[in-house]
TORNURO-481135 format. One line per field, with one value per residue (C-alpha): residue in three letters; chain; x, y, z. Coordinates in nm, 4 decimals. Example, Ala and Ser with C-alpha at 12.3 -4.5 7.8 and 13.67 -1.06 7.14 Angstrom:
<nodes>
r <- c(ALA_SER) .
c <- c(A_A) .
xx <- c(1.2300_1.3670) .
yy <- c(-0.4500_-0.1060) .
zz <- c(0.7800_0.7140) .
</nodes>
This chain:
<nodes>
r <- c(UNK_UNK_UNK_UNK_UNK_UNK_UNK_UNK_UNK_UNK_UNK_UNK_UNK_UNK_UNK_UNK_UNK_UNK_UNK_UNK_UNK_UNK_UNK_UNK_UNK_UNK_UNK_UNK_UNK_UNK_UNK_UNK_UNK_UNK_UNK_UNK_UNK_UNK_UNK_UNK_UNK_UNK_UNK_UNK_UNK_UNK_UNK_UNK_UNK_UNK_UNK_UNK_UNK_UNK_UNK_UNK_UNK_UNK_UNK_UNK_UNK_UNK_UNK_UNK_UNK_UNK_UNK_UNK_UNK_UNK_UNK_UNK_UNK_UNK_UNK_UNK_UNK_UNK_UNK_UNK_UNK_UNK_UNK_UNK_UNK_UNK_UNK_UNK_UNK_UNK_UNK_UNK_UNK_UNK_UNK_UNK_UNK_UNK_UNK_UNK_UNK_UNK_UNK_UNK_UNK_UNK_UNK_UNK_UNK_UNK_UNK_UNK_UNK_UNK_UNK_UNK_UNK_UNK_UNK_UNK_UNK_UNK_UNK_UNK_UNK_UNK_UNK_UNK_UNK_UNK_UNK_UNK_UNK_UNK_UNK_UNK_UNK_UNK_UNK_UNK_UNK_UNK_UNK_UNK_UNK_UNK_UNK_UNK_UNK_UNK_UNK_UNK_UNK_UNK_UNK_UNK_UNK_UNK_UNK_UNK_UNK_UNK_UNK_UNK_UNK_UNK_UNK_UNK_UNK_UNK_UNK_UNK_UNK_UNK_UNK_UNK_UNK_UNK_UNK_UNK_UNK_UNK_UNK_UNK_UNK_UNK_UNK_UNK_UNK_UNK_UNK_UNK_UNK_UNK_UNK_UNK_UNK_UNK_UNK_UNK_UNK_UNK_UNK_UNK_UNK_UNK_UNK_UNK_UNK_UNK_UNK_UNK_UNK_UNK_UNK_UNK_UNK_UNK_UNK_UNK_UNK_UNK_UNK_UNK_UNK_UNK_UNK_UNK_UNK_UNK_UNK_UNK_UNK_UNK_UNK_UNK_UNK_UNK_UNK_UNK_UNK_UNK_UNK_UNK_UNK_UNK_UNK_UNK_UNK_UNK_UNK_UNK_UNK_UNK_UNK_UNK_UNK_UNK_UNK_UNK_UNK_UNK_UNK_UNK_UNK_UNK_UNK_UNK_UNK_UNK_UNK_UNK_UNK_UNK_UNK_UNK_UNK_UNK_UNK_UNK_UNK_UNK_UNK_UNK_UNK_UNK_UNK_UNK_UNK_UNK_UNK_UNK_UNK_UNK_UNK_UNK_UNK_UNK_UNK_UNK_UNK_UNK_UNK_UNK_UNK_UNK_UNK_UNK_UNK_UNK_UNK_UNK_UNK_UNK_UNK_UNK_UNK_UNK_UNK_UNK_UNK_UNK_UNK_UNK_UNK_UNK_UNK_UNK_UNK_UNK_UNK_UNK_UNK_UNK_UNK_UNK_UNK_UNK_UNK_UNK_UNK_UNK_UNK_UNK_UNK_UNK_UNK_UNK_UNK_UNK_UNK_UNK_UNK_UNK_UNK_UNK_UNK_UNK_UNK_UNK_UNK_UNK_UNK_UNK_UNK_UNK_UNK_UNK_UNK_UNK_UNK_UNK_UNK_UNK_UNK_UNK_UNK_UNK_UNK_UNK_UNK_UNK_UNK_UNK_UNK_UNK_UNK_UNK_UNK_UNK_UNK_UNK_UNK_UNK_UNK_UNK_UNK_UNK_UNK_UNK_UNK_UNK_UNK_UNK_UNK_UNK_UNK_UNK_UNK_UNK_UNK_UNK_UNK_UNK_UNK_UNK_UNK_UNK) .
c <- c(A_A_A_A_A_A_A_A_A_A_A_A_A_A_A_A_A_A_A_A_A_A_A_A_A_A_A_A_A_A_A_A_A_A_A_A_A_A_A_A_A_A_A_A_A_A_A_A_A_A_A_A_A_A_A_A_A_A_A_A_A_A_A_A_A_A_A_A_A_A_A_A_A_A_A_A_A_A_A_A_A_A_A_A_A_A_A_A_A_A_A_A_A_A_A_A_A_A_A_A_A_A_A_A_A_A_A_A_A_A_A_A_A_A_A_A_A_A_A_A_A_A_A_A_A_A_A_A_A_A_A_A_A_A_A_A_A_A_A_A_A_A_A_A_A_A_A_A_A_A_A_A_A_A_A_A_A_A_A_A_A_A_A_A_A_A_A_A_A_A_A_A_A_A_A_A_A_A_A_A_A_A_A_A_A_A_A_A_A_A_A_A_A_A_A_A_A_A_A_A_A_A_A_A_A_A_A_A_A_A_A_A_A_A_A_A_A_A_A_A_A_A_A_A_A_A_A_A_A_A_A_A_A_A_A_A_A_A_A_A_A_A_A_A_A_A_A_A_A_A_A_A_A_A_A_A_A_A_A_A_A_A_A_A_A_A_A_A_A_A_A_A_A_A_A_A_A_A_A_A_A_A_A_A_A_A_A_A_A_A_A_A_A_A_A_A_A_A_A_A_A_A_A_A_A_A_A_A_A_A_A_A_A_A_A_A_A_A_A_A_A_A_A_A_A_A_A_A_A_A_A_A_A_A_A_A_A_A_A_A_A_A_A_A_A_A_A_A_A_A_A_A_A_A_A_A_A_A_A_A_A_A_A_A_A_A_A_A_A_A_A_A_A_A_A_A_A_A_A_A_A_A_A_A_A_A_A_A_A_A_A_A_A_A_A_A_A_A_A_A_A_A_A_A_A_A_A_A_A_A_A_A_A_A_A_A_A_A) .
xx <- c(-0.5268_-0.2890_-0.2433_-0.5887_-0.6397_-0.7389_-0.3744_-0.1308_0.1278_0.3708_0.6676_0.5599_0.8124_0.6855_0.4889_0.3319_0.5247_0.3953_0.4624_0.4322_0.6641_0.6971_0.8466_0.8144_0.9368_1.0950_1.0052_0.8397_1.1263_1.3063_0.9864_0.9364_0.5349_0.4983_0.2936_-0.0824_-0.3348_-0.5829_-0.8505_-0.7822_-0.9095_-1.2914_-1.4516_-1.1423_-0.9076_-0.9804_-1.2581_-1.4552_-1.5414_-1.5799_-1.9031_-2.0388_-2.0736_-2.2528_-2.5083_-2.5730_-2.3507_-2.1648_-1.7652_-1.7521_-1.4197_-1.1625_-0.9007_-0.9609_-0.9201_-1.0725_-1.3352_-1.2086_-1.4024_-1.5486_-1.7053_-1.7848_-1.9733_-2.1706_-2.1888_-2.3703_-2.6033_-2.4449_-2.3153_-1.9383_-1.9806_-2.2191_-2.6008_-2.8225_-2.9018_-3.2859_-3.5334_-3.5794_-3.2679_-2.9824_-2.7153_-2.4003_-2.1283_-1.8405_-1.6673_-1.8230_-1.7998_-1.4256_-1.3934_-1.6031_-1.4013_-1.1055_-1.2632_-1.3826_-1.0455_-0.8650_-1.1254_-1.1717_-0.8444_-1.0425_-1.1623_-1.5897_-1.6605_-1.3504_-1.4419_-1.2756_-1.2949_-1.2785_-1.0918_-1.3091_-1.2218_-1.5353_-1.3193_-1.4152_-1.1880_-1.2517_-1.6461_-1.6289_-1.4290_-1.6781_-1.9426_-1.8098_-1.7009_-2.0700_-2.1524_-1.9218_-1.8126_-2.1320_-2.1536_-1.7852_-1.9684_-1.7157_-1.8684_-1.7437_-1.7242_-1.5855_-1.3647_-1.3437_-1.0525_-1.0712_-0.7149_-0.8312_-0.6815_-0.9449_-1.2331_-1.5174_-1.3471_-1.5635_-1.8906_-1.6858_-1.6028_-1.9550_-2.0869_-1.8493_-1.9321_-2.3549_-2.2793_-2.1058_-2.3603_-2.6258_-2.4146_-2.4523_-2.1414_-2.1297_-1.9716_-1.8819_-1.6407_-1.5588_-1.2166_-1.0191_-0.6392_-0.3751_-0.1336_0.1934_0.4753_0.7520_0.8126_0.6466_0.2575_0.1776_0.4095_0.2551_-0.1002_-0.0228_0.1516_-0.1612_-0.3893_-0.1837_-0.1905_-0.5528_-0.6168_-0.4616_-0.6121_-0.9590_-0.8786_-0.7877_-1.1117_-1.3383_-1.1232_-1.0894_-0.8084_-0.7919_-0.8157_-0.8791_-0.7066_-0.8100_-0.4981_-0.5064_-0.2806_-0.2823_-0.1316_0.1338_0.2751_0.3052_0.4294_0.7009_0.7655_0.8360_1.1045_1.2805_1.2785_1.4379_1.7028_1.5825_1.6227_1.4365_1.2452_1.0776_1.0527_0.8622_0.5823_0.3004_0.2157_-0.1172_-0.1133_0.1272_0.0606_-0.3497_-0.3371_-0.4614_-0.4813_-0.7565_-0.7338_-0.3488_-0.4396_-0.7357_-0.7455_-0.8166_-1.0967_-1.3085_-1.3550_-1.5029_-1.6780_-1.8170_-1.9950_-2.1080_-2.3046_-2.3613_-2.5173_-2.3178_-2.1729_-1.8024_-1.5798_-1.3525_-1.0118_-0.8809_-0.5690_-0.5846_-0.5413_-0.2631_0.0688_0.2288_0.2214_0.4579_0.2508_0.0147_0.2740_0.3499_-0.0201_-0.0977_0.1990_0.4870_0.2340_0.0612_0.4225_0.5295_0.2157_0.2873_0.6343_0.6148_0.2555_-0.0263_-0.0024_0.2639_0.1145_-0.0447_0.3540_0.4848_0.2808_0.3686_0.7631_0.6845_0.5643_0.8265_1.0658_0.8602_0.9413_1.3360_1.3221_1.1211_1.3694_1.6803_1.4895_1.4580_1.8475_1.9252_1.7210_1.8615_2.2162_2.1088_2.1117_2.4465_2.5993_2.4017_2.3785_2.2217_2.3452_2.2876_2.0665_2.3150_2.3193_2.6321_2.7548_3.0442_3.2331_3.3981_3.0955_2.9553_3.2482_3.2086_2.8569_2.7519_2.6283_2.2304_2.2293_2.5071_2.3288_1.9807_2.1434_2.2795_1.9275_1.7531_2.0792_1.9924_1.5944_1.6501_1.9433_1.6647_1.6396_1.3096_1.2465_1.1203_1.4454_1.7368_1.8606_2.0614_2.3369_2.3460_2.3907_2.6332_2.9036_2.8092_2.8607_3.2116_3.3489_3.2962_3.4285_3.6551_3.7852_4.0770_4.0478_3.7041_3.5618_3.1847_2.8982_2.6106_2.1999_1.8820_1.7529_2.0992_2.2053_2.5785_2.7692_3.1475_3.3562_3.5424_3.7136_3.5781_3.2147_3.0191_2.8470_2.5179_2.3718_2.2190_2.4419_2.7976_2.9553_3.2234) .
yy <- c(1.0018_0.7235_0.8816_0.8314_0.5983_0.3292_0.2956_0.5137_0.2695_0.4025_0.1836_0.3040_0.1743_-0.0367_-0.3023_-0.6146_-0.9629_-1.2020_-1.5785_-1.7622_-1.8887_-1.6534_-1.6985_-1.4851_-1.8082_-2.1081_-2.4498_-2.5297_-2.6951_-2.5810_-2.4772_-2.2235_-2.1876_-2.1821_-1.9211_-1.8997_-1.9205_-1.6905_-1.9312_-1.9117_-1.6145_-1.5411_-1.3752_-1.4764_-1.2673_-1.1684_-0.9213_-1.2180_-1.3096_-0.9418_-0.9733_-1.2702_-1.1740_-0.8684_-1.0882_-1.2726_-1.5821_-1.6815_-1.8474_-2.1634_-2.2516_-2.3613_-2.5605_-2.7666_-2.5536_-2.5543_-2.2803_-2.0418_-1.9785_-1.6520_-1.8852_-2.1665_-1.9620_-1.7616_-2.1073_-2.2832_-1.9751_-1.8773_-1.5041_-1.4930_-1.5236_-1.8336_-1.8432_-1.9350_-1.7815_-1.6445_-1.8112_-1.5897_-1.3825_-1.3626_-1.5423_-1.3319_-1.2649_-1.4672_-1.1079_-0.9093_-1.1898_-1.1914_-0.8230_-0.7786_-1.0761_-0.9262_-0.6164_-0.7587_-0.9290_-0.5562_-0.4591_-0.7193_-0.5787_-0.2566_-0.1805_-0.1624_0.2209_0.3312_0.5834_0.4354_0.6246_0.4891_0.6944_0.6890_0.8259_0.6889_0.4413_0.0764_0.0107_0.2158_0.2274_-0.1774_-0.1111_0.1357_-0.0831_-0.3578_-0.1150_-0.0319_-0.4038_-0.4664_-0.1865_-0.1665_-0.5609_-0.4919_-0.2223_0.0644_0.3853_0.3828_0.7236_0.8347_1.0833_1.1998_1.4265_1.6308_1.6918_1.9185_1.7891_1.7898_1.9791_1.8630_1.7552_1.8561_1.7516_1.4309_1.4268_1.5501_1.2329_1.0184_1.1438_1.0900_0.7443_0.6689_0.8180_0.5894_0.2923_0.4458_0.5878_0.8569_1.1037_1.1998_1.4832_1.6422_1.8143_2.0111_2.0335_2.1547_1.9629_2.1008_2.0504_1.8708_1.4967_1.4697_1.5072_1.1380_1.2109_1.5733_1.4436_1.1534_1.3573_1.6363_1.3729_1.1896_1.5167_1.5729_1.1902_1.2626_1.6437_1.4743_1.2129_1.4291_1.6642_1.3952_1.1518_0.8489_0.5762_0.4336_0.5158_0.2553_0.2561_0.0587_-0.0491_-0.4085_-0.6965_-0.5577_-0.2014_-0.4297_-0.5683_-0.1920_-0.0996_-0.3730_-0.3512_-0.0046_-0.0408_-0.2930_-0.0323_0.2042_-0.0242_-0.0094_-0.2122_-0.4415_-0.2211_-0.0525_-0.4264_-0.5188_-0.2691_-0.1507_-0.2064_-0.3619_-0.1211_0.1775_0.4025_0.5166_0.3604_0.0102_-0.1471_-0.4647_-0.5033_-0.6105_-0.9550_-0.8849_-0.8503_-0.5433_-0.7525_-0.8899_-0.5141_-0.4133_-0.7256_-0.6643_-0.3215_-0.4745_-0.7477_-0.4581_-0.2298_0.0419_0.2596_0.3056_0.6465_0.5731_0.8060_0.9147_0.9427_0.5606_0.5033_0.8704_0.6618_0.9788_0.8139_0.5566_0.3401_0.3059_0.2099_-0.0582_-0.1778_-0.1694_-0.2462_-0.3853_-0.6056_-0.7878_-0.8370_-1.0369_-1.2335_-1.3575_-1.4247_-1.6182_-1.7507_-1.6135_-1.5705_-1.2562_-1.0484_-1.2961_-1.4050_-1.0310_-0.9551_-1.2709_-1.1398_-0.7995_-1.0215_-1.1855_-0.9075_-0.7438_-0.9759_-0.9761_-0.5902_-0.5179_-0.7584_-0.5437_-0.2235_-0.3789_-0.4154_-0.1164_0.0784_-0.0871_0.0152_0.3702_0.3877_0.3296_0.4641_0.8252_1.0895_1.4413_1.8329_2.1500_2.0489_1.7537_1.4174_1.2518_0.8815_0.7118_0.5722_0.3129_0.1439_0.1563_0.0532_-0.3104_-0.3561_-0.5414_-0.3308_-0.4251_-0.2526_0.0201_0.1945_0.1442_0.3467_0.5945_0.6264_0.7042_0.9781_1.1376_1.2009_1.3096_1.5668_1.6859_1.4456_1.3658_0.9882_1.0221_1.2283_1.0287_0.7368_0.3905_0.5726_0.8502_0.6393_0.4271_0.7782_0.7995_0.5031_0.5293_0.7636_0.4785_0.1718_0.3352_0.6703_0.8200_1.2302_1.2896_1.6144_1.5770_1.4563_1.6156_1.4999_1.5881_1.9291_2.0659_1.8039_1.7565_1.3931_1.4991_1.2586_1.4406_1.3663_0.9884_1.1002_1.1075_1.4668_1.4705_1.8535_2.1138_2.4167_2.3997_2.1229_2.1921) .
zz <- c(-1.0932_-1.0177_-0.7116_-0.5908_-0.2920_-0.5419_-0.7406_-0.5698_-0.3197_-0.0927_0.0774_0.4407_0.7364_1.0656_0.7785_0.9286_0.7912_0.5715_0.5979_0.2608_0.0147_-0.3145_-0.6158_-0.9434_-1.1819_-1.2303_-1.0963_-0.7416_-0.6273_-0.3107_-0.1401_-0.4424_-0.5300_-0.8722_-1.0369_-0.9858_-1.1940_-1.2585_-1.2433_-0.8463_-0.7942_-0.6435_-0.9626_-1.2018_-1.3197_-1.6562_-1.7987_-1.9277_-1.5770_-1.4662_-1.7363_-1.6831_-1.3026_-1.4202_-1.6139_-1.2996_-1.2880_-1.0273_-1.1732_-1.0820_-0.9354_-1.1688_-1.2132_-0.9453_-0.6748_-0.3354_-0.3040_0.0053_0.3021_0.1660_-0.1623_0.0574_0.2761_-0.0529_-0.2296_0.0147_0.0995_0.4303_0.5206_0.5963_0.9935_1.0049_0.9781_0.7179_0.4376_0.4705_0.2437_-0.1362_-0.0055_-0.3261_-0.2782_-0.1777_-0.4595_-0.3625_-0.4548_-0.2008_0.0349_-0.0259_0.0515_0.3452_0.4449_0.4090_0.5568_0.8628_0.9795_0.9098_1.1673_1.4401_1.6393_1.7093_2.0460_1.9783_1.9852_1.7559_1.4974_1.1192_0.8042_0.4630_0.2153_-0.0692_-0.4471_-0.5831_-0.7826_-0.7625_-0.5485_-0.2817_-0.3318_-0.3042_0.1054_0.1840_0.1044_0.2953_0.6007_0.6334_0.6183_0.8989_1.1213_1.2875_1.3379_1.5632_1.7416_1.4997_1.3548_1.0113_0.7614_0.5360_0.3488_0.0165_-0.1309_-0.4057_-0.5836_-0.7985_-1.0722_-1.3254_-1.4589_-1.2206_-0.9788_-0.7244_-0.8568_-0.8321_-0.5050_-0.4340_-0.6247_-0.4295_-0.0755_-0.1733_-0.2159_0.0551_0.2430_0.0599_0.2130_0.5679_0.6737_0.8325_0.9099_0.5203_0.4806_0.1517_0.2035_-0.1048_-0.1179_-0.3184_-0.4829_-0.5350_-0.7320_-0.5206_-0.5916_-0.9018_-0.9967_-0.8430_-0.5250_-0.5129_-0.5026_-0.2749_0.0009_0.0082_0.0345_0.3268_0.4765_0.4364_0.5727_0.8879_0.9730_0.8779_1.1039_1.3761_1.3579_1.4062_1.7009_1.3962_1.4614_1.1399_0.7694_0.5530_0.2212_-0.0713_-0.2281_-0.4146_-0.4551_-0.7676_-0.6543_-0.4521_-0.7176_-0.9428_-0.6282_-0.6302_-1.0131_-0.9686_-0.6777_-0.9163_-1.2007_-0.9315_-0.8002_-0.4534_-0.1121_0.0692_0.2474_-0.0950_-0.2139_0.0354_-0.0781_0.1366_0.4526_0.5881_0.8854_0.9141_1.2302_1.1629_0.7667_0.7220_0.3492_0.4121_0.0441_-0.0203_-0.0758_-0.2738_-0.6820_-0.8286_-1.0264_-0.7397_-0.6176_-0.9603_-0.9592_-0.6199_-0.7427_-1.0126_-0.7811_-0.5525_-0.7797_-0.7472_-0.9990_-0.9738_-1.0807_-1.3344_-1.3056_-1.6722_-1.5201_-1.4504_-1.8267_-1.8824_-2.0211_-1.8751_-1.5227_-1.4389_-1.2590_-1.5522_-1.7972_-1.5559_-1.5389_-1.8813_-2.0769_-1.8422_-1.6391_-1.9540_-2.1051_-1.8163_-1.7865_-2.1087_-2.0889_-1.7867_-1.7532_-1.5425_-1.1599_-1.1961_-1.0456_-0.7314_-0.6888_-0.7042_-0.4221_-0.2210_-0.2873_-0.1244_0.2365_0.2663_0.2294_0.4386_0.7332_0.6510_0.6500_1.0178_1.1348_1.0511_1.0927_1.4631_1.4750_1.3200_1.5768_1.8415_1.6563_1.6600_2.0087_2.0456_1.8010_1.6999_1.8789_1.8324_1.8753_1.7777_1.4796_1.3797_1.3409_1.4493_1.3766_1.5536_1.3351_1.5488_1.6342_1.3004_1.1055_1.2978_1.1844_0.8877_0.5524_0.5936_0.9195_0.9140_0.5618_0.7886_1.0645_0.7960_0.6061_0.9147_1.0505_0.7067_0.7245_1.1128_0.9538_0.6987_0.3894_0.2249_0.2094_-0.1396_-0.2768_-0.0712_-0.3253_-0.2429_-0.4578_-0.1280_0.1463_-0.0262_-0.0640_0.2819_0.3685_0.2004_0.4243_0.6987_0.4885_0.1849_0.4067_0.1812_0.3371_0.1485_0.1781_0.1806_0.0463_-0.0760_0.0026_-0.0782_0.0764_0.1421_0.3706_0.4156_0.5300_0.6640_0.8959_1.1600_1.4653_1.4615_1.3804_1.0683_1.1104_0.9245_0.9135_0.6950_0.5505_0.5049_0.6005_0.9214) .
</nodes>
């Protein structure tokens, strides 16, 4: 579904910054790139190129462009990392030399003897990381493995999962474990799904001592992921899409298209899973791949979605630098008793918006607020009773959380409000 670890994106906090320019139109004048073209990209971006790399052609580069290293490297018969390539050996698919690429450098932090597992849905995506993971872990002295959830979602599902876990084992991972959840109902099918299988990441994790789980979300995912924040009105932080590394997740793919993975099992031989649910209209997400997506594209030119994703790093940067601030805000001015959250008002009240509604976000998931559930439209009525007070009662949040000002403080808490 789109809430496998190929399509599904989550806004996740502590995200790495990005340092180029973005723009989503207009000219390139004041240090605005225009938009790319999809000639730039390793395999192209279109389904044409897709096939004729399944025939056995390697693109040429077009438009002029520079080959990257990962092409340079397959072009002139060398493995990425140096040394020749052996006499009669094929050639390496500038595709799967641009994802192990990207692999490897997720990977090179990582002390040698760290246990990583590659969340795997048997969907190109994720099939084309695993892959690569087993090309590289081992090469950085990692044990790489693998796990494979089953939602079940759909009729099969576990003979899917099953099917998924064999290959990963064909690629050499190991361990490989197979672990069933259930999904349930709160946040929305897609939210559902995504926060059992989160769970299910981390216990997996835990059993067998692994410090990271890979996740193979594409730049491709990013910009959905940034689409869909726009649709919802939201912030800078949601903007600024996922992370590359969040706590034990890592994403090596985020600058990645979701064509070179497919085009990467198709040099590699493997046999992708494809999700129905990638192609239900019922899920947002899709919508926004098939029809919103392909809209713009032709509107503004190709490169949308490249530029989209560029937009999410550099909002990234802004927002860990306030979320720095903020914290630092918080320790001043929150405090916590008896199962409350309290805000001082006076200090607050001095601080400018982007960091006063951070401190007030974060005083309303300690007090009991889902991430998913609390809106812009919530903190801003709490926010109110800081910068428009009149004698307001109350306001009410997500999972029965009440915001009151008394005596100086903003009281954040669940139940009645005092």
């Amino acid at each position: 579904m789109p809430g496998s670890p190929d399509s599904t994106a989550e806004s996740t906090q502590g995200e790495a910054a990005a340092g180029r320019q973005a723009g989503v139109g207009g000219s390139a004048e004041a240090g605005e790139q225009p938009l790319a073209s999809p000639e730039r990209e390793v395999a192209g971006e279109q389904r044409p190129a897709v096939e004729s790399e399944a025939a056995g052609g390697r693109q040429p580069s077009a438009g002029g462009r520079a080959p990257d290293s990962s092409e340079r490297e397959a072009a002139g018969g060398r493995e990425p990392g140096g040394g020749e390539r052996a006499a009669g050996r094929p050639r390496l698919h500038p595709a799967t030399a641009r994802v192990r690429e990207a692999t490897r450098v997720a990977l090179a932090d990582l002390p040698r003897g760290t246990t990583v597992l590659v969340a795997c849905s048997g969907g190109a995506d994720s099939l084309a990381l695993a892959a690569a993971t087993a090309f590289e872990a081992p090469k950085l002295g990692l044990t790489a493995g693998a796990v494979v959830i089953d939602h079940g979602l759909q009729e099969g599902s576990k003979q899917t999962a099953e099917k998924a876990a064999e290959q990963c084992r064909g690629l050499g991972l190991e361990p490989v474990v197979v672990r069933a959840v259930e999904v349930g109902t709160e946040g929305g099918p897609e939210g559902a799904a995504r926060a059992a299988r989160y769970d299910a990441l981390r216990d997996v994790a835990d059993e067998l001592g692994a410090d990271v789980v890979l996740l193979a979300h594409t730049r491709d995912d990013q910009a959905e992921t940034v689409l869909l924040g726009l649709a919802r009105g939201s912030g800078a932080r949601s903007l600024a899409g996922m992370a590359p590394t969040a706590g034990l997740l890592r994403r090596p793919l985020l600058e990645v298209p979701r064509s070179a993975t497919a085009a990467a099992c198709i040099a590699s031989g493997l046999r992708p899973w494809h999700d129905p649910h990638n192609d239900d209209p019922q899920y947002r997400r899709v919508r926004v791949r098939h029809e919103v997506l392909p809209v713009l594209e032709e509107a503004l030119g190709p490169g949308v979605t490249e530029a989209l994703a560029r937009t999410a790093g550099l909002l990234r940067a802004d927002a860990d630098a306030l979320d720095v601030l903020a914290a630092d805000l918080a320790e001043t001015a929150v405090q916590h008793a008896d199962r409350e959250v309290l805000c001082d008002v006076s200090v607050l009240e001095e601080e400018p918006a982007a960091l006063r509604t951070r401190v007030l976000r974060q005083a309303a998931l300690e007090a009991g607020c889902r991430a998913n559930d609390l809106t812009a439209g919530h903190i801003a009525a709490v926010d109110a009773l800081i910068t428009d007070w009149r004698g307001q009662r109350w306001i009410d949040l997500p999972q029965a959380v009440k915001a009151a000002r008394k005596g100086g403080f903003l009281i954040l808490a669940k139940g009645r409000a005092r």
